[in-house]
C-alpha positions as CSV (number, residue, x, y, z in Angstrom):
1,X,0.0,0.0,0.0
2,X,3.0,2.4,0.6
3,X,4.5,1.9,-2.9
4,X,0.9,3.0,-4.1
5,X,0.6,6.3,-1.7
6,X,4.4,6.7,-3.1
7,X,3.3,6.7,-7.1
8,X,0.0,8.8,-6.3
9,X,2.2,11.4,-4.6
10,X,5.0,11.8,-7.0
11,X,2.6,11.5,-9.8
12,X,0.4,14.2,-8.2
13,X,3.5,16.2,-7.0
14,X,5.3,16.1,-10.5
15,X,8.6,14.5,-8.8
16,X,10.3,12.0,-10.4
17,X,11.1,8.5,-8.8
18,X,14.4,8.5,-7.8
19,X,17.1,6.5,-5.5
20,X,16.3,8.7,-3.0
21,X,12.8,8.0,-3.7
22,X,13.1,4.4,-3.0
23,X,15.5,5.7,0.6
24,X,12.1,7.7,1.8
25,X,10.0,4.1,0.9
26,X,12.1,2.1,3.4
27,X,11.6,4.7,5.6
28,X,8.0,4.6,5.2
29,X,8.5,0.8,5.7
30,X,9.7,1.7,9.3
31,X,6.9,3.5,10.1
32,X,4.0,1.1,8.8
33,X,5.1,-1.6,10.3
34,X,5.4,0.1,13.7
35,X,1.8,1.3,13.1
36,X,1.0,-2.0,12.7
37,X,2.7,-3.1,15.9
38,X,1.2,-0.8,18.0
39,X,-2.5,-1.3,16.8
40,X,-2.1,-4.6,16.6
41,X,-0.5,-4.9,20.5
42,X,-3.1,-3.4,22.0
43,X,-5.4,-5.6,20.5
44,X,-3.6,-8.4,22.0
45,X,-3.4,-6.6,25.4
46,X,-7.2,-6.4,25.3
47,X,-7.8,-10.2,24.4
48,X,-5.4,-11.4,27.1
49,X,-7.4,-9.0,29.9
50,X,-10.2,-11.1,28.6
51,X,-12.1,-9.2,26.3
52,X,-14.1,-10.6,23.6
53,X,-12.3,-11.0,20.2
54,X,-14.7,-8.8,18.2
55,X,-14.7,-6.1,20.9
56,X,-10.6,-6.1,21.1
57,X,-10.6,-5.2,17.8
58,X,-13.1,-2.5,17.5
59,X,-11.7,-0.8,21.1
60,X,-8.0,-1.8,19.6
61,X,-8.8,-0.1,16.2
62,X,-10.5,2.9,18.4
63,X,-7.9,3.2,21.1
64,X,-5.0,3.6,18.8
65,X,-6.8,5.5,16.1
66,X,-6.1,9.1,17.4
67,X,-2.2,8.4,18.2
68,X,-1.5,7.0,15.2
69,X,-3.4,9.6,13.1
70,X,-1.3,12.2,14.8
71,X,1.7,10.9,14.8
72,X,1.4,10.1,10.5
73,X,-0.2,13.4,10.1
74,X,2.7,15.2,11.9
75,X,5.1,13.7,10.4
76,X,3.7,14.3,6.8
77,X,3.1,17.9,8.1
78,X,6.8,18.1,9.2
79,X,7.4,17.4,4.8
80,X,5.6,19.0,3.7
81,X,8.0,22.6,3.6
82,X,10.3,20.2,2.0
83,X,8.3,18.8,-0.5
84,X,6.9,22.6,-1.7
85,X,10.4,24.0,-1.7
86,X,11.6,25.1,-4.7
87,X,15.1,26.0,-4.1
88,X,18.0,24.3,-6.1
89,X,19.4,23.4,-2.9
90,X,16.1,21.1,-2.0
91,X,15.5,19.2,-5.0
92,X,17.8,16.6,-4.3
93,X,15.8,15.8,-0.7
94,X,12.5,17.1,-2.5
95,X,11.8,13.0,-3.8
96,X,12.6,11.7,-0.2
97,X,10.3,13.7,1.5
98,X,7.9,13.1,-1.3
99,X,8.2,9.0,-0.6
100,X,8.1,9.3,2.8
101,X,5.1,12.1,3.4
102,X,3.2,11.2,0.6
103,X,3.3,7.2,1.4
104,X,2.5,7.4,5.4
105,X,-0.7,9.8,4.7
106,X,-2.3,7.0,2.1
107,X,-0.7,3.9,4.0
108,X,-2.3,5.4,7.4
109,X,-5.4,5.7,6.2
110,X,-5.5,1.9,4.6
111,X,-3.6,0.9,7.7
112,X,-6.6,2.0,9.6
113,X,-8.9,-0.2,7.9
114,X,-7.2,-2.8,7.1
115,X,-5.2,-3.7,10.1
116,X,-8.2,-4.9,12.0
117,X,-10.2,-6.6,9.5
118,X,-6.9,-8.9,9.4
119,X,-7.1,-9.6,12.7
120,X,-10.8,-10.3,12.8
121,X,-9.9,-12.6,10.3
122,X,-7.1,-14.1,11.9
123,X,-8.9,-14.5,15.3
124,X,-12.0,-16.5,13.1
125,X,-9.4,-18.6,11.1
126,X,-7.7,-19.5,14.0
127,X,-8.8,-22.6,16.2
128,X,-9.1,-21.0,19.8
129,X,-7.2,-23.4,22.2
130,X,-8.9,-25.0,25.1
131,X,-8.1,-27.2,27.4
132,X,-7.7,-31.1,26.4
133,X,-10.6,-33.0,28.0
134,X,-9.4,-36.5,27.2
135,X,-8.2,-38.4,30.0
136,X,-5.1,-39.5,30.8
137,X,-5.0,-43.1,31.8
């Protein structure tokens, strides 16, 4: 999904891919994946206090909506006078900025949806694990 966000922004911004390009997608690689983690920890923290698999995940995807938002959104915000500078001195960090900014605000928003229906799915795929009732003997 963060390649995606990447082509849409360049395309939109009228950068061109570049190596540093693909230096501000591993970045953004960073950052999803510890979106990811943090969502999907907190949904794990709420199933172990006991909670109900289907409410974990809607108080998960609740709970770490607003932090994560901000974060993403602050960090594309912190880009942004990069990627609108013009000077000569920019446009060689102008495509990084564009990768990485670009990227987190349309992988956050999939992230958000996505994340959780994953785990719903997970949780229903998986065979929940109870005690063995046979008998030993």
């Amino acid at each position: 999904f963060g390649f995606i966000g990447v082509i849409l922004g360049h395309w939109i911004l009228g950068v061109a891919l570049s190596a540093i390009s693909f230096m501000g997608i591993f970045g953004l690689s960073g950052v999803v994946v510890n979106d990811s983690l943090v969502m999907i920890d907190f949904i794990d923290q709420k199933l172990k206090e006991g909670t109900p698999p289907r409410t974990a995940i809607i108080e998960g995807a609740k709970g770490r909506f607003r932090p994560i938002m901000l974060t993403s959104l602050t960090t594309f915000l912190g880009f942004t006078p990069l990627i609108l500078e013009r000077a000569i001195q920019a446009q060689f960090l102008i495509p990084f900025a564009a990768s990485l900014g670009c990227g987190i605000v349309f992988t956050t928003a999939i992230l958000m949806m996505v994340v959780p229906a994953l785990c719903a799915l997970h949780l229903h795929l998986t065979p929940s694990r109870r005690p063995s009732t046979a008998s030993a003997g």
